[in-house]
Structures are given as structure tokens and as C-alpha cells.
C-alpha positions as CSV (number, residue, x, y, z in Angstrom):
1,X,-5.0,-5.9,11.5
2,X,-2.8,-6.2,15.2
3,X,-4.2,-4.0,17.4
4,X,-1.7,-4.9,19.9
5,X,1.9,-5.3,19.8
6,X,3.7,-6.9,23.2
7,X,7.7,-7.3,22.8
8,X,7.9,-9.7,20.0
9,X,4.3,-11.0,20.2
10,X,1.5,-9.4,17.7
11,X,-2.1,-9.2,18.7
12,X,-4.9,-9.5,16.0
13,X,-8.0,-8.7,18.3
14,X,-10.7,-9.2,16.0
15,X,-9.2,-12.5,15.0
16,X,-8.2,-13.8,18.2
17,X,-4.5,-14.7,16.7
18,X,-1.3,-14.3,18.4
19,X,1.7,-13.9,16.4
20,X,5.2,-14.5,17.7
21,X,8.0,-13.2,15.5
22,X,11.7,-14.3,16.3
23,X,14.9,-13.7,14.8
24,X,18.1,-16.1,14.6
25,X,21.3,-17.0,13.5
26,X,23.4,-20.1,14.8
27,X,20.5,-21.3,17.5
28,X,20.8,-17.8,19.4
29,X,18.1,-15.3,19.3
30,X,18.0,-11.9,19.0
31,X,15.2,-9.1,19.6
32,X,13.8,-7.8,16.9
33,X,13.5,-4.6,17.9
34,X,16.8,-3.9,18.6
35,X,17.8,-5.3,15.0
36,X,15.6,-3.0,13.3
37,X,17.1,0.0,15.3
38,X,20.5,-1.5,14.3
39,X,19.6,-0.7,10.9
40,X,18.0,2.6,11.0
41,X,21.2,3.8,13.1
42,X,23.6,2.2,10.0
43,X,21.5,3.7,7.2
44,X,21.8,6.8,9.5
45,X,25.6,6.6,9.1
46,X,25.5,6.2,5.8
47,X,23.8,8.3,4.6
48,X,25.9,9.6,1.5
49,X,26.3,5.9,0.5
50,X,22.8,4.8,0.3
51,X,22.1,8.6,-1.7
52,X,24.7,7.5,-4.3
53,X,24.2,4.0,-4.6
54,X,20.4,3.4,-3.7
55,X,18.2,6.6,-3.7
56,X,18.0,6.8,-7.7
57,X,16.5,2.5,-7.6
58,X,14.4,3.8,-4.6
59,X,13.0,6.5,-6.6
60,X,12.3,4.1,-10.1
61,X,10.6,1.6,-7.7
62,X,7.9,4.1,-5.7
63,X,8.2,7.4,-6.7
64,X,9.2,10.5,-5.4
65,X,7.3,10.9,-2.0
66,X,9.9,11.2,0.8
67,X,7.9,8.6,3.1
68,X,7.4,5.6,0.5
69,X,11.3,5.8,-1.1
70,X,12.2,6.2,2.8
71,X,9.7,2.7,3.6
72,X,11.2,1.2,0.6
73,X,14.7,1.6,1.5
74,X,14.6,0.5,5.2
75,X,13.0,-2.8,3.8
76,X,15.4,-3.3,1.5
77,X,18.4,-3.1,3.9
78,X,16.0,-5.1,6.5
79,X,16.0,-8.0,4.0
80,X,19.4,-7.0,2.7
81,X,20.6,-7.5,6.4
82,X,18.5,-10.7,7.1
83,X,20.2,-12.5,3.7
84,X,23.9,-11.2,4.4
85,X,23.9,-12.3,8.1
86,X,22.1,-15.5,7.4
87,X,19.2,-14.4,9.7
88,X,16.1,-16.8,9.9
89,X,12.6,-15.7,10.6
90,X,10.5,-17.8,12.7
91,X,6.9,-16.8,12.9
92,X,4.5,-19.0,15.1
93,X,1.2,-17.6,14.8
94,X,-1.5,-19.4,17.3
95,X,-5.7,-18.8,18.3
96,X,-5.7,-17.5,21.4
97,X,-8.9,-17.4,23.4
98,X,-10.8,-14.0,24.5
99,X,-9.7,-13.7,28.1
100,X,-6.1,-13.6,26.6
101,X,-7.3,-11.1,24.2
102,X,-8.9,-9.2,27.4
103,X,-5.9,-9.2,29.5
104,X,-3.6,-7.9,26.9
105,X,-6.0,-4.8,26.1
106,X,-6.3,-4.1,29.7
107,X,-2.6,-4.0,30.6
108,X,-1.6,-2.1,27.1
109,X,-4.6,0.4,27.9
110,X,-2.2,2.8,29.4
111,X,-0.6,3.5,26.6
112,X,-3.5,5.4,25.4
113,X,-3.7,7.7,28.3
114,X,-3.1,11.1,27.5
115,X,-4.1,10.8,23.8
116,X,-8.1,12.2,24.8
117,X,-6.8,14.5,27.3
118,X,-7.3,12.4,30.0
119,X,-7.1,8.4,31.4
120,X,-9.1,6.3,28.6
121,X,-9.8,4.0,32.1
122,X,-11.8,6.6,33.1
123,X,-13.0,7.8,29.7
124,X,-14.6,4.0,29.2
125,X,-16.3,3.8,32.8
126,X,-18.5,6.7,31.9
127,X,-20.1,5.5,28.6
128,X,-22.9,3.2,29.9
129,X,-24.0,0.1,27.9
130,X,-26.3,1.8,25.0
131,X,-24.3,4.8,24.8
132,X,-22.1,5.5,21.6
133,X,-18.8,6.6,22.6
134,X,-18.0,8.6,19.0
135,X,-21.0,10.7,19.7
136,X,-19.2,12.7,22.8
């Protein structure tokens, strides 16, 4: 499970693993996050295209539940995309030790904020070493 995600780099916590994920075609590399977005804002655009041609396949393959025929789809024009362009994957996946693993949840813990209604910083400072922090 990553429990962390930092650009192009995934963090598996409970593993200590770091995995790097790159995209590239012809020795030049391209984010990966703006590749995926390049794909939901073409399927966007094309939408009557991907009804007529696609939906019916996407339907046989998972069913009729909005959110899987919509997962299936975008993975299928993902790969579609990575074999038409001649996109390689490369996918370097190394042990990292735990003050790595330490640094990265403390800088990402911001993200958090808001979600309990206040700083998670904070939240964390008052539960003391035997205390259980579901029980509050």
C-alpha cells in the first residue's frame, strides 16, 4: 500500500520501499502526471466517440457501475496511449531507510490539515505515548 505519493516517487511506509515511476519516448522524459491529465482532457473531448465505439466493450468487461466502466476506460486509453506513442515505463523501486520514510511523512503532513477540523501537527502533540488516538 503507498501511503505517500511525492511528484513521480511512491512511498510504501510499512515496507520502507520507494518507487520511482518515469515515462519516455526517444531518451526525453515526461511527467506523468501531466500525461495522465492529457488523457482525461482527450477522452473529455471525445466524448461521443468513446460512447459509440467503447462504452458497449466497457460495459461487457465490468459491468454497469458508472465508476468501474469509467476506471476501465481511462486504463484502456492510458495503455492505448503508452503503445501508440511508443511510451516506455521505467519503474525503479529501491529500500529506503526510516529517517527517509520520517522525513517524507513530516513534510506531506500538511496535506492533512483541515481533514479533522484542525492542524494534525497539533492533533498528534496531544496524544501522549499510551494514549489511543481512535478513542477521541
Amino acid at each position: 500500500m503507498f501511503h505517500i505519493i511525492n511528484n513521480n516517487s511512491l512511498y510504501d511506509i510499512l515496507n520502507e520501499k520507494k518507487i520511482e515511476i518515469g515515462i519516455h519516448k526517444a531518451k526525453k522524459d515526461y511527467d506523468v502526471a501531466q500525461f495522465l491529465d492529457d488523457i482525461s482532457i482527450w477522452m473529455d473531448r471525445n466524448r461521443e466517440y468513446i460512447t459509440e465505439s467503447y462504452l458497449p466493450f466497457s460495459v461487457l468487461s465490468v459491468g454497469i457501475i458508472p465508476v468501474q466502466v469509467s476506471a476501465f476506460m481511462y486504463g484502456m486509453f492510458v495503455g492505448k496511449a503508452l503503445q501508440k506513442n511508443g511510451i516506455e515505463i521505467k519503474i525503479d523501486n529501491t529500500t529506503v531507510d526510516k529517517e527517509t520514510i520520517l522525513k517524507e511523512i513530516q513534510s506531506n503532513i500538511d496535506y492533512y490539515n483541515g481533514l479533522m477540523g484542525e492542524s494534525l501537527k497539533d492533533k498528534l502533540k496531544e496524544f501522549g505515548k499510551d494514549e489511543d488516538p481512535k478513542k477521541t
